[in-house]
Steps between C-alpha positions, in 0.01 A plus 500: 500500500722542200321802217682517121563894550678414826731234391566707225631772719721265735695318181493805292733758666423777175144471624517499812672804489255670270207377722710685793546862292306649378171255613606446865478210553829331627519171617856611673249673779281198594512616870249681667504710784387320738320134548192481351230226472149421365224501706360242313826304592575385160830512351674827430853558295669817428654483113566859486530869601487813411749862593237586733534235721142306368536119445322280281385185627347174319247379669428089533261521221741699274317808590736812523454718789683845575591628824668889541750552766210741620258203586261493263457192188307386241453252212639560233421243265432143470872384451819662428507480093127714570604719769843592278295580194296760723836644653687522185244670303303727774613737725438486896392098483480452831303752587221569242640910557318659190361277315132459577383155373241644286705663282515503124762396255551880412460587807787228688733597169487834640600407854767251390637767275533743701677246787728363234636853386602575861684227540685502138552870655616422881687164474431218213569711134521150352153396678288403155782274416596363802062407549521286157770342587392374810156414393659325219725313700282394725241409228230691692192565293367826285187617723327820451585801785102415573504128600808563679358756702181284595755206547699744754169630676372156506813337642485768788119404574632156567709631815245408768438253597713260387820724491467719793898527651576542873820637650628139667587676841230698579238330327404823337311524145682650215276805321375455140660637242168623371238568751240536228555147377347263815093448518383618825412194692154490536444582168654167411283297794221700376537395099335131548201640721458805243453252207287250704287787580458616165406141378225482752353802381524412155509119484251181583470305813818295416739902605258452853583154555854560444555777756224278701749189564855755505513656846805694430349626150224608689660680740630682218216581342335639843798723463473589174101562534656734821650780291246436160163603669200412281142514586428161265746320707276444756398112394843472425544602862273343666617128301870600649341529884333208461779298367702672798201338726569170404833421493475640850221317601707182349817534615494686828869598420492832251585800590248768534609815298363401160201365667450874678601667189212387302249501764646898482424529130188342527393713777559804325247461218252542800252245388270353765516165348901434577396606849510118592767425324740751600416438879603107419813562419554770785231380723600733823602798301278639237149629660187319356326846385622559114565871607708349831663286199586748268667743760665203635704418144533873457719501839649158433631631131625857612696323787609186361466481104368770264551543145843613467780215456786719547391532843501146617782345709763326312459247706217450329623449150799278657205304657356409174807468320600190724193388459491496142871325505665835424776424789784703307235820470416486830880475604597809343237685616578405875884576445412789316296628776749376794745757304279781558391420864611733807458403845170386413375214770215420404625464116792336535328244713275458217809441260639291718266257548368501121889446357558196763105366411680541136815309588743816418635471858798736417280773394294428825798501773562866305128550580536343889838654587400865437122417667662397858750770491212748571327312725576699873297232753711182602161304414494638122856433473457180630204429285703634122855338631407147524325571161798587349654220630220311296616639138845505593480165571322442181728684296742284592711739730494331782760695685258778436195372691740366791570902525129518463388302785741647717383795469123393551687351868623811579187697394301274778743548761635096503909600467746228500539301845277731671119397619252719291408849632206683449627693242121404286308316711244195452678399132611207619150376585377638147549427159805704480685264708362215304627669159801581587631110649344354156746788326782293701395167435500541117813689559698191639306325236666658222820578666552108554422432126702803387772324665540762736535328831618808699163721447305197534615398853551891631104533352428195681635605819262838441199260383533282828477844755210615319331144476513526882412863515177465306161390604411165499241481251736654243800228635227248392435631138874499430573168658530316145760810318687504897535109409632502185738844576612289824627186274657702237701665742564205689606291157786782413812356585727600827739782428 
C-alpha cells in the first residue's frame, strides 16, 4: 500500500535523510530482527527502522505498527503521513513514555519542551529547523500537541486485536508497547450485556423482547446482572430464567450454564414463589423447600459464580467472545494466555482444544506439543500424540504429525516390524486404537494430495498393521476412510 509521506521519503533522498536524524525513522533499516507475522494473518511490510533495532511495519490496511528488537509493538497511527506527524513532533512515539493521554496543552508543551531541549543539548542542535523542514516537506498538517497525543494514545488502543504480532518461529506474542492501552477482555464481552441490561431496567417491553429473541445478548446480560446485584432485578430475573426455560424446552440443544446461572440469581432472592420455577430449570438439584433453595444458590454462587468478574475463568470471556463473533479477541486472549502457561495439563489441554475448535492450528500444536511432553503413562502419551498429529496435520505440517503418530506407536508398544507388546494394554480394543488408525488414514489422505507419495505409502504401511491390530468393530467404522486411503495410495504412480 503506497502512503504520500512514504513515497516522499523513497524519491526524496534530503528527506529521507532528515526523517532518519534527528526523527528516526530510516527507511535504510527496514529489517527487523527476526521474522515476524500477524496473528490475524494479514499482510505485514517493514518501511523502516530505527538505531535501536525497532522496525516499522505497514500493515495491509495502511495501519503502521511498531515492533522493538525487545519484543514488544504497537500502533502507531493509522498510516505513515499520521504516524510521522506523531514521531516528528512528540517524543517517545512508540511508546506513550510520559505523556499521559489526558494531558493539557500547557501541560504536553511542558513535556515536549523539556524532551526537545535535551536533544538540541545531546545530539540534534539544529532540531527546530530540521522538524519544519520535514513537516514542510512532507506537507504534514499543523495539529495541536493535544490531538496528537489522543491520536498517539488512540492509535496504541488499536493494537489488539487486529494488530497483535507473533514471533514467526515460535509462535510467541509480541508485548504492547503500552500495557495500559488494551480493554480487559471481558469488559469488552461484557459492554453489549451491560447496556441491554440497563435498557431493561429503564426501557418498555420492546429492551425485553430484544434480549428475549438474542441468546448470546442474553447470556450477556445474565453476566452483567452477575456482578450488578439489585434487589428490583428480580422480574427482570425471573423473565431471563424463563426465557432460558424455553429455548431449552425448544431446542433440546443449549447449553446449560446460562440456564443454571439464572435459576442461581433467582434463587437467591429467596422467594417461595420461584420455588417452581427454579426447580424446572434444575429439576434434580435445587431442594423444593425455599430455605433448601436459597442455601442451595448460596453454595452454587460461592463455588461456581459470585459477584466478582475478575474472578471468572478467561475461558469464560473467550467463550462469549466467539460467541458474539469476536474471533480475533478471543485469539489473543488464548495466545496471550498460552505465553504465560507452565507445565499446566489441564490448561494447556484447554488451549489446545479451544485454538484448534478456533481454527488457529499453529497456536494449538504449540498448545499440544508442550501438553504430551508431560504426560509420563504410555496411555496419556498415546492419547495427546495422535492429537498432535491431528493439528499438525491441520496446520499443514504434515511431516510433523507423521513424527506425531509415531510417537503415539511407540507410546503403545506397536514398534516397527515387531507384533505389539503389552507395553499399555487393551488400547487396541478401545477408542484409542480407533483414534489413532483414523490419525493415519487422514494422514495418507493429505500426504497423497500434498503430493507427497513417500509419507503417504510409509503411513499406509503403519495404517494397514494397525487396521489389523484393532478390534473389529472399530475396523468396521473406518472401512469407508481405509477405502478411500487404500485407492489414493494405490493411484500414486510406481517409483
Amino acid at each position: 500500500m503506497t502512503d504520500p509521506a512514504l513515497d516522499l521519503l523513497r524519491e526524496r533522498p534530503d528527506l529521507a535523510e532528515l526523517a532518519a536524524f534527528p526523527f528516526d525513522f530510516d527507511i535504510g533499516r527496514a529489517d527487523h530482527v527476526e521474522d515476524v507475522h500477524l496473528a490475524s494473518g494479514a499482510s505485514l511490510e517493514p518501511v523502516a527502522g530505527d538505531d535501536t533495532g525497532g522496525t516499522y511495519f505497514v500493515c495491509e490496511d495502511g495501519t503502521v505498527l511498531y515492533a522493538s528488537s525487545e519484543g514488544d509493538a504497537g500502533v502507531v497511527g493509522d498510516s505513515v503521513s499520521e504516524a510521522l506527524e506523531v514521531i516528528i513532533r512528540l517524543p517517545f512515539p512508540g511508546h506513550c513514555q510520559g505523556l499521559l493521554p489526558d494531558l493539557d496543552e500547557a501541560a504536553l508543551l511542558a513535556e515536549v519542551s523539556a524532551a526537545d531541549e535535551e536533544a538540541r543539548e545531546s545530539f540534534a542542535p539544529e532540531l527546530d529547523a530540521q522538524r519544519a523542514a520535514l513537516l514542510s516537506g512532507l506537507g504534514l498538517p499543523s495539529r495541536s500537541l493535544v490531538e496528537l497525543n489522543a491520536m498517539m494514545h488512540a492509535a496504541a488502543r488499536r493494537t489488539e486485536p487486529d494488530y497483535l504480532l507473533l514471533n514467526s518461529a515460535e509462535l510467541c506474542a509480541y508485548g504492547l508497547l503500552d500495557e495500559d492501552a488494551t480493554e480487559p477482555l471481558r469488559d469488552v464481552v461484557l459492554a453489549p450485556g451491560r447496556a441491554a441490561l440497563e435498557r431493561m431496567r429503564s426501557g418498555g417491553p420492546a429492551a425485553w423482547a430484544e434480549v428475549d429473541g438474542d441468546p448470546v445478548l442474553r447470556a450477556g446480560v445474565l453476566r452483567a446482572a452477575q456482578y450488578d446485584r439489585r434487589v428490583d432485578d428480580l422480574p427482570l430475573l425471573r423473565f431471563l430464567l424463563e426465557s432460558e426455560n424455553a429455548e431449552e424446552n425448544a431446542e433440546r440443544t443449549r447449553r446449560y450454564e446460562e440456564r443454571w446461572l439464572a435459576a442461581v440469581l433467582v434463587a437467591l432472592h429467596g422467594r417461595a414463589a420461584d420455588v417452581p420455577l427454579v426447580r424446572s430449570a434444575n429439576t434434580m438439584c435445587a431442594p423444593e423447600d425455599p430455605a433448601g433453595v436459597v442455601a442451595w444458590a448460596q453454595e452454587q454462587d460461592a463455588k461456581r459464580y459470585g459477584p466478582d468478574a475478575a474472578t471468572e475463568s478467561e475461558f469464560t470471556w473467550i467463550d462469549l467472545a466467539r460467541r458474539q463473533g469476536r474471533i480475533e479477541h478471543a485469539r489473543v486472549a488464548l495466545i496471550r494466555m498460552l505465553d504465560d502457561t507452565g507445565p499446566d495439563a489441564e490448561r494447556l489441554r484447554a488451549l489446545s482444544r479451544t485454538l484448534e475448535d478456533l481454527g488457529d492450528h499453529g497456536q494449538a500444536a504449540r498448545a499440544q506439543f508442550n501438553l504430551a511432553s508431560l504426560q509420563d503413562t504410555g496411555w496419556d502419551r498415546a492419547a495427546e500424540t495422535y492429537a498432535l498429529a491431528r493439528v499438525q496435520r491441520r496446520k499443514g505440517d504434515l511431516a510433523a504429525a507423521g513424527e506425531a503418530l509415531g510417537r503415539a506407536r511407540a507410546a503403545v508398544g506397536l514398534r516397527d516390524g515387531a507384533a505389539p507388546d503389552d507395553t499399555v494394554p487393551d488400547w487396541h480394543r478401545r477408542g484409542l486404537g480407533r483414534q489413532i488408525t483414523e490419525q493415519h488414514l487422514e494422514l495418507v489422505l493429505a500426504a497423497v494430495e500434498a503430493g507427497d507419495q513417500a509419507l503417504a505409502r510409509e503411513t499406509m504401511a503403519h495404517a494397514k498393521v494397525l487396521l489389523k491390530t484393532i478390534a473389529r468393530q472399530f475396523r468396521s467404522s473406518l472401512s469407508e476412510l481405509s477405502t478411500r486411503a487404500r485407492w489414493a495410495v494405490a493411484a500414486l504412480p510406481e517409483i
